[in-house]
VOBA-1610 file (N, C-alpha, C; in pm, whole numbers, padded with zeros to 5 digits, always signed):
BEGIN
Unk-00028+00057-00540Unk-00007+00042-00398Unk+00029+00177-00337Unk+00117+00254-00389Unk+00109+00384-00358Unk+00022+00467-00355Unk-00036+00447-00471Unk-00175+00532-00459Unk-00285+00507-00326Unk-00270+00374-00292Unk-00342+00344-00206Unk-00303+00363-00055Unk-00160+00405-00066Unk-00111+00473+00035Unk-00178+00618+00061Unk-00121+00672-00074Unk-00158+00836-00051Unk-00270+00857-00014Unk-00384+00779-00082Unk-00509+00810+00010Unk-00525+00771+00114Unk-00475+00661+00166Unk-00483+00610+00336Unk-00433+00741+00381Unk-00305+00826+00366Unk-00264+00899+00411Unk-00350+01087+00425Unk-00415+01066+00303Unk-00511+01171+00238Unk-00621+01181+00391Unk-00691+01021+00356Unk-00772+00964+00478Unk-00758+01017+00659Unk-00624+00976+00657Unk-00598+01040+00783Unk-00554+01151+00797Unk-00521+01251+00714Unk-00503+01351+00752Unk-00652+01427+00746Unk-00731+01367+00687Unk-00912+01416+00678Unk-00929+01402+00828Unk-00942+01261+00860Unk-00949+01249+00989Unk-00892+01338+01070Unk-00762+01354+01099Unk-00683+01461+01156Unk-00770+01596+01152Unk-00823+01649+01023Unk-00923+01773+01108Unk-00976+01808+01103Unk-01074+01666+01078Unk-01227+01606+01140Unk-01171+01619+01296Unk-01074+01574+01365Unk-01053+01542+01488Unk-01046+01722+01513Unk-00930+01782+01452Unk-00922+01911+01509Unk-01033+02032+01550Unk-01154+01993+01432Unk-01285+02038+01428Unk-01318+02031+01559Unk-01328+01885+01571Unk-01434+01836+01693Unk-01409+01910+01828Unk-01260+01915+01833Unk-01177+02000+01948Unk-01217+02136+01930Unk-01188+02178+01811Unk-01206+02323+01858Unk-01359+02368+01916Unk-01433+02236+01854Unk-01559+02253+01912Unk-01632+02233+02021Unk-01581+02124+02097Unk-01541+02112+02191Unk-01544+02211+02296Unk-01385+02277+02305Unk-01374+02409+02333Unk-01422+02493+02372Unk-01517+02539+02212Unk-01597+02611+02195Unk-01721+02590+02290Unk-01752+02490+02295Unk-01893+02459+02360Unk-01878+02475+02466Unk-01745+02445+02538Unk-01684+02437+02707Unk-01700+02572+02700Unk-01662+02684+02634Unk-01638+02754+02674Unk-01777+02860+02694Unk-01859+02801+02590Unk-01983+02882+02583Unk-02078+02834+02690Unk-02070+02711+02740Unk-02122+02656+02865Unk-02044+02712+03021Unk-01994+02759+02985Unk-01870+02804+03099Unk-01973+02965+03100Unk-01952+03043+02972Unk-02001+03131+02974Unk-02179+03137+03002Unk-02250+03047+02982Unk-02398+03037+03007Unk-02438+03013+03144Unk-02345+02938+03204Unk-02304+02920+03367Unk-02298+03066+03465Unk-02189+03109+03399Unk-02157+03265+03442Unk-02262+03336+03455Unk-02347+03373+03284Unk-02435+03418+03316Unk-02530+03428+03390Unk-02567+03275+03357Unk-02682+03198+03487Unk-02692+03250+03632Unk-02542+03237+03657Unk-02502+03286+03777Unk-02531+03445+03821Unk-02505+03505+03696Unk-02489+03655+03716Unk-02673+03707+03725Unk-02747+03568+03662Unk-02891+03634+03631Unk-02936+03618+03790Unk-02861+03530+03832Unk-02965+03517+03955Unk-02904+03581+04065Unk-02766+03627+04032Unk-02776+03760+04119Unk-02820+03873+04088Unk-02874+03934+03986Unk-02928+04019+03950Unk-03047+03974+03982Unk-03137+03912+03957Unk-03268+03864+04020Unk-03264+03898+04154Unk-03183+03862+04222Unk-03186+03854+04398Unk-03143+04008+04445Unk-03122+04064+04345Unk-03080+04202+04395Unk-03172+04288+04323Unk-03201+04298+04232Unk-03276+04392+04147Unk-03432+04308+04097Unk-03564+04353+04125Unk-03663+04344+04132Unk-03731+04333+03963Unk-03603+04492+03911Unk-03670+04484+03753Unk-03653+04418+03652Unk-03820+04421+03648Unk-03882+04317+03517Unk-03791+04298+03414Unk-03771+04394+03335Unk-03687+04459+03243Unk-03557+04391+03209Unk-03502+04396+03338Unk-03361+04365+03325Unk-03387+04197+03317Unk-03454+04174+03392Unk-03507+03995+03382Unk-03512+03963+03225Unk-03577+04014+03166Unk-03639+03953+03064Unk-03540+03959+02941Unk-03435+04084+02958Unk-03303+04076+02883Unk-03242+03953+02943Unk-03215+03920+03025Unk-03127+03819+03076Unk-03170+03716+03046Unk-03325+03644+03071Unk-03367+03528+03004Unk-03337+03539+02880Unk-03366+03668+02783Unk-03331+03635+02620Unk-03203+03573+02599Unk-03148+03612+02676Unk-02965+03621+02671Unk-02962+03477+02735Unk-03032+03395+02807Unk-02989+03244+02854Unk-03049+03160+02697Unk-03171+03206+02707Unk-03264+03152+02589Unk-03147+03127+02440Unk-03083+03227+02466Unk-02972+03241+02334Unk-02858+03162+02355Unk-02802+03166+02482Unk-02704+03044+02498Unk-02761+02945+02475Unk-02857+02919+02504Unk-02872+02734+02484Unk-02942+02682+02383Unk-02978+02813+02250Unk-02976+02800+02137Unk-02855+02733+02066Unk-02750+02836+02145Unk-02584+02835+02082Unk-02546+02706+02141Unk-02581+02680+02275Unk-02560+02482+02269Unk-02616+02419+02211Unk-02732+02383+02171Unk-02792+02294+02077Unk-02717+02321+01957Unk-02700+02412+01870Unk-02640+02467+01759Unk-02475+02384+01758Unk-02434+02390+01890Unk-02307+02338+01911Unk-02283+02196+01931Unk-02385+02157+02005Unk-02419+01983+02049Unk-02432+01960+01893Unk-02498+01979+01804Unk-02544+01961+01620Unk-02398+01929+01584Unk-02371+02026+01595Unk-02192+02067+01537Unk-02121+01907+01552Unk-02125+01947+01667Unk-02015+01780+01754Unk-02101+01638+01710Unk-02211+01651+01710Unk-02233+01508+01649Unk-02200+01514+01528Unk-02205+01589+01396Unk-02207+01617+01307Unk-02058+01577+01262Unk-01974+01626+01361Unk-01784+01602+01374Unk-01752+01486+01375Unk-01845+01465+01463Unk-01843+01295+01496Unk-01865+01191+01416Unk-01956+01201+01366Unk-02029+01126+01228Unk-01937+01143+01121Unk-01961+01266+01092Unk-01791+01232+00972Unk-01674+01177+00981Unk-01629+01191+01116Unk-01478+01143+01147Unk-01525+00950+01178Unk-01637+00946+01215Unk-01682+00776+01203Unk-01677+00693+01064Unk-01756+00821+00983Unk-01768+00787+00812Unk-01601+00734+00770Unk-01535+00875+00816Unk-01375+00896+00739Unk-01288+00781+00751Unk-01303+00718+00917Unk-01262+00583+00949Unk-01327+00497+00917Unk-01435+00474+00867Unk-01425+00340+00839Unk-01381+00338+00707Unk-01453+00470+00626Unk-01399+00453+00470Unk-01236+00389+00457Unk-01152+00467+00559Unk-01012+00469+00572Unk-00998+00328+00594Unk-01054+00272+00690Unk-01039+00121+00718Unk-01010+00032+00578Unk-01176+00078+00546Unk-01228-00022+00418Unk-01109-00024+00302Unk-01011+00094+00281Unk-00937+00122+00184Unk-00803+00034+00216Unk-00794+00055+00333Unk-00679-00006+00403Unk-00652-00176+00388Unk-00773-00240+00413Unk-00800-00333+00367Unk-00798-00354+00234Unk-00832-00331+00160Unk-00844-00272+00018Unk-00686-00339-00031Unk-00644-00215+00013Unk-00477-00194-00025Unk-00402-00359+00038Unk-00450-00414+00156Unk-00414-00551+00200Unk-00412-00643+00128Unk-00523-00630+00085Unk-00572-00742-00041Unk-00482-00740-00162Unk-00454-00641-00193Unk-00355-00593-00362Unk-00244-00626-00279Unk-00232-00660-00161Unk-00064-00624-00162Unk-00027-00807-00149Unk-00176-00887-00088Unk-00141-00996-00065Unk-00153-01060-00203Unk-00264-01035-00325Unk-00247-01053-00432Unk-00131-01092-00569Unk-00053-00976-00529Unk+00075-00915-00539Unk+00197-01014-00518Unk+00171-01034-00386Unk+00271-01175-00359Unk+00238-01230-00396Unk+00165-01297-00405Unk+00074-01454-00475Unk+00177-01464-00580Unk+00125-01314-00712Unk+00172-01330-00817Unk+00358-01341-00788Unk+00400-01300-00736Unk+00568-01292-00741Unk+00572-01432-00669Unk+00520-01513-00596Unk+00561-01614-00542Unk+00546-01726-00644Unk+00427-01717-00717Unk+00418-01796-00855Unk+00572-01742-00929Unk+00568-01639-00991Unk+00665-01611-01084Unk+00815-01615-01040Unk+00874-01657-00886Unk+00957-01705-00849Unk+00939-01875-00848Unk+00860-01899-00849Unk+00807-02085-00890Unk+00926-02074-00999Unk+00830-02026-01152Unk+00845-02018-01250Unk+00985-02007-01267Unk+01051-01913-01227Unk+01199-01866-01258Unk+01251-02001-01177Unk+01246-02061-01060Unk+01328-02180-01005Unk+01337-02268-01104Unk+01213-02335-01117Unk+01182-02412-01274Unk+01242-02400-01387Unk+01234-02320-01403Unk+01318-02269-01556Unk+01475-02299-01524Unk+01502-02211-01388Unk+01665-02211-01395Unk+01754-02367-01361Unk+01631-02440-01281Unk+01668-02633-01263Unk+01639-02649-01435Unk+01574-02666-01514Unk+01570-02713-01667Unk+01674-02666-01733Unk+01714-02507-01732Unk+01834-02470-01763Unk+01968-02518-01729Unk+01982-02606-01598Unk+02094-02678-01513Unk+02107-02769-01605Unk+01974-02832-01616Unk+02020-02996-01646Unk+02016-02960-01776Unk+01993-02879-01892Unk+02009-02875-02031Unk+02151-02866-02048Unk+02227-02760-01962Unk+02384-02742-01942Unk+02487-02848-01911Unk+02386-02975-01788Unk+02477-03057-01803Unk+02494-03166-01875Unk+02343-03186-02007Unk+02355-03237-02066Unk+02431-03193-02217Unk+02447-03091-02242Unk+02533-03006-02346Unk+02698-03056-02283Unk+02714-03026-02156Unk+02861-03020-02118Unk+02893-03218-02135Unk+02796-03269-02109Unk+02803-03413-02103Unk+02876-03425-02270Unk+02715-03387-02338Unk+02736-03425-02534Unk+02884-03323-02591Unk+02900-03258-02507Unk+03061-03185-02553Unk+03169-03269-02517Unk+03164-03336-02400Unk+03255-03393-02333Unk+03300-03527-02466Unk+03148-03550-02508Unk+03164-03705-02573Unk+03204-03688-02719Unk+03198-03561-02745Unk+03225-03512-02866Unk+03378-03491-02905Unk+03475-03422-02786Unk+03591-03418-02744Unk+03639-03571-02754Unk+03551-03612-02713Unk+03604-03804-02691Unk+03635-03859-02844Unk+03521-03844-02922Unk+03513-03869-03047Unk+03613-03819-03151Unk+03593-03663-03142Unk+03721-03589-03226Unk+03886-03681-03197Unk+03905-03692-03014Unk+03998-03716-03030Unk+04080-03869-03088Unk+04004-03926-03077Unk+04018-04064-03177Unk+04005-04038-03290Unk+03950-03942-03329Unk+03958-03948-03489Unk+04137-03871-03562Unk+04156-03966-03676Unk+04295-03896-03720Unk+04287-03780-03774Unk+04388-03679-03745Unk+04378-03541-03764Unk+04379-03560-03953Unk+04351-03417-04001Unk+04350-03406-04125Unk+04443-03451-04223Unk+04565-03398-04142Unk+04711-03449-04221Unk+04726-03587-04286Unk+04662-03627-04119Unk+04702-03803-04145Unk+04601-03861-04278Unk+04479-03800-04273Unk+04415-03876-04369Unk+04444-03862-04506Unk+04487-03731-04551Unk+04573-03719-04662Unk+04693-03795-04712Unk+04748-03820-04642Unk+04882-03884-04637Unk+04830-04061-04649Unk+04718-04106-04577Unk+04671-04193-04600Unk+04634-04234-04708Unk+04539-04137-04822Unk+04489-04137-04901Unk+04544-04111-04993Unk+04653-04052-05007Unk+04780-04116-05116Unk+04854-04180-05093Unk+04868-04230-04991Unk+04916-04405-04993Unk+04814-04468-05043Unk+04735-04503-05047Unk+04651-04553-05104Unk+04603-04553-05286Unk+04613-04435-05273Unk+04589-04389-05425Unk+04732-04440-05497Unk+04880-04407-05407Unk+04981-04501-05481Unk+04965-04633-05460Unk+04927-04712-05396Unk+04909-04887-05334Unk+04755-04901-05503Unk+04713-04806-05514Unk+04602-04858-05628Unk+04668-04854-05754Unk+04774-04774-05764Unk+04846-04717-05889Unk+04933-04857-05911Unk+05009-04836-05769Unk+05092-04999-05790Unk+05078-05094-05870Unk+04925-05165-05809Unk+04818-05288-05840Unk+04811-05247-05954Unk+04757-05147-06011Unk+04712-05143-06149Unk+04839-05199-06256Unk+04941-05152-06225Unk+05053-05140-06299Unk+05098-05318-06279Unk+05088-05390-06168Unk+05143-05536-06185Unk+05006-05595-06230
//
């Protein structure tokens, strides 16, 4: 069950930066779209001000290349995405997993508290039938004549036979 913790925990901290990835990528992309914007901006004032070819055709390379670097980046983020989808459900599936062993688990201790009730009621009534057969045993001893007496009996007797013999 622990173990199945540590990896739930393993799990989400994967997740955690699967998530941090996605952000920094994110970010990244905001920021490189921020910057492709700028440019954009800057090409078409340079267009509107400056005629040369030249400088045009650096500047398209240079948009052409940002939105290489977005596609490259859009890849990225689905890519973030998809794993951190994978990571959760795996995480789910384990989680569940671990539900199952834990409800299992009880089953077994709820049986084996059965068991121990059972046992400890059979153990009751064995005790109060011992304390009963002691009780009756006490009963018995005490009607019976102690040792002394039967000695003392039994040579009276042995003289009461000696007697007889002799008349």
């Amino acid at each position: 069950m622990e173990e199945a913790a540590d990896q739930i925990a393993s799990k989400e901290e994967t997740i955690s930066c699967l998530q941090q990835d996605l952000d920094n990528a994110l970010a990244q992309l905001q920021a490189e779209q921020a910057t492709a914007a700028a440019t954009s901006a800057q090409l078409q004032e340079v267009q509107a001000k400056l005629p040369d070819e030249g400088r045009i055709v650096e500047l398209e390379e240079e948009l052409d290349n940002m939105t290489r670097l977005k596609a490259e980046l859009d890849d990225q983020l689905a890519n973030a995405k998809a794993e951190l989808q994978a990571a959760s459900t795996k995480a789910e599936a384990e989680m569940e997993e671990a539900a199952d062993q834990i409800a299992s688990k009880e089953e077994t201790i709820s049986c084996l508290q059965q068991d121990l009730d059972n046992a400890l009621a059979q153990l009751q009534a064995e005790q109060a039938t011992a304390a009963a057969t002691s009780a009756q045993l006490q009963e018995v001893q005490a009607k019976l004549p102690d040792e002394g007496r039967i000695v003392e009996l039994e040579e009276e007797l042995d003289n009461m036979t000696r007697l007889k013999a002799e008349l």
